[in-house]
C-alpha positions as CSV (number, residue, x, y, z in Angstrom):
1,X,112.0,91.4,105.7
2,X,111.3,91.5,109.0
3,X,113.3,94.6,110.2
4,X,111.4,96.3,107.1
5,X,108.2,95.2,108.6
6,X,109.1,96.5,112.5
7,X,109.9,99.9,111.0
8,X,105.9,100.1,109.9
9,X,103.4,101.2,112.5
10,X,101.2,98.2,113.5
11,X,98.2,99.7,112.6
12,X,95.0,99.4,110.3
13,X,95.4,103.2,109.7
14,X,99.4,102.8,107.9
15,X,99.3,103.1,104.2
16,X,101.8,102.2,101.8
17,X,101.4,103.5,98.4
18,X,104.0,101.8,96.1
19,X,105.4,102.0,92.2
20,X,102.5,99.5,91.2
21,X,100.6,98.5,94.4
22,X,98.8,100.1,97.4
23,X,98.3,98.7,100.6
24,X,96.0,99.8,103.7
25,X,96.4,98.6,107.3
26,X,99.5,96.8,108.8
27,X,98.2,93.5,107.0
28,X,98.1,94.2,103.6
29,X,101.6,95.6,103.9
30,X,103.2,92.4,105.6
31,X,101.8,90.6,103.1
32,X,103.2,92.8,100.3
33,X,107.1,92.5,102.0
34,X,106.2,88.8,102.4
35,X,106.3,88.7,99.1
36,X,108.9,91.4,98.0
37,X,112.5,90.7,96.5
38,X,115.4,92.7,98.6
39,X,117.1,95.0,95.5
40,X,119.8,97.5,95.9
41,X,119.7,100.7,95.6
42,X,121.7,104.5,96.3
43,X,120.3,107.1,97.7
44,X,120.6,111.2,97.5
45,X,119.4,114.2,98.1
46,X,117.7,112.8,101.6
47,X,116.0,115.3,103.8
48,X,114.2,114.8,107.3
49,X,112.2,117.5,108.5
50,X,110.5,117.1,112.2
51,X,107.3,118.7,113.2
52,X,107.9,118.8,117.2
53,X,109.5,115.8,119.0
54,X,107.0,113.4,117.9
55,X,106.5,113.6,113.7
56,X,109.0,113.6,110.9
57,X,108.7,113.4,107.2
58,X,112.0,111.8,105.7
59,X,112.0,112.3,101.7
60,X,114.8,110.9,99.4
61,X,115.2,110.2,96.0
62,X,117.1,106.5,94.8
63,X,118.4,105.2,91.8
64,X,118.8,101.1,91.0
65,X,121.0,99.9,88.3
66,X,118.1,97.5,86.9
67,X,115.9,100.6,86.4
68,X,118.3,103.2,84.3
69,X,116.8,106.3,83.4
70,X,114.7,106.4,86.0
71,X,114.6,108.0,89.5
72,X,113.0,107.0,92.6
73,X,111.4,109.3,95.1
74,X,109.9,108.0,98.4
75,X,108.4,109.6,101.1
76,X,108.0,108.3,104.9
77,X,105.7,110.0,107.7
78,X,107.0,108.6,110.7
79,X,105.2,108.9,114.0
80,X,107.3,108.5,117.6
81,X,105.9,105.6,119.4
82,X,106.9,103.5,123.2
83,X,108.3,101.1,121.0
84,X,110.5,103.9,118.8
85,X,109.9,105.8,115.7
86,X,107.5,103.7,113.1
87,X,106.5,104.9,109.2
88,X,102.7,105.5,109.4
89,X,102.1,106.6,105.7
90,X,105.1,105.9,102.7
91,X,104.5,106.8,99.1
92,X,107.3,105.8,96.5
93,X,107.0,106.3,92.9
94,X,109.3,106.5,89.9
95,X,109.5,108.5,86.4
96,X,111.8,108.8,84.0
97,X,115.5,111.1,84.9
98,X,116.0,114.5,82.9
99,X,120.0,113.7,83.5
């Protein structure tokens, strides 16, 4: 958890909005990993599109084998930082696949 928690922007301004939860500032979302279980999952259809040098949106969509029928989508606005690139807003949410 703590390499998911370096890739977040250490800031009072970073929002995560998850499946079931939502979380404003760096603190509420180390406490949310803190708590999170590590699942697997596969990814597709991942696109990253950069706005200049210094801001990239990264979209994907991921399926997990304890959730079938369903699909995942997630975005990630990352922001380029001294210390490397660092997710400063994520949504992920999930609905029901038309496969």
């Amino acid at each position: 958890m703590v390499a998911l928690d370096a890739m977040f922007l250490s800031s009072d301004k970073t929002v995560h909005y998850g499946v079931a939860e939502v979380q404003y500032g760096i603190a509420e979302i180390r406490r949310f990993r803190a708590a999170q279980q590590p699942f697997d999952r596969s990814l597709s259809r991942t696109l990253i599109t950069t706005y200049g040098k210094d801001v990239a949106i990264a979209s994907t969509l991921f399926h997990r084998d304890d959730f079938p029928g369903h699909v995942s989508r997630q975005m990630q606005t990352c922001v380029k930082t001294s210390d490397g690139w660092k997710v400063a807003a994520a949504h992920v949410s999930m609905m029901a696949s038309h496969a």
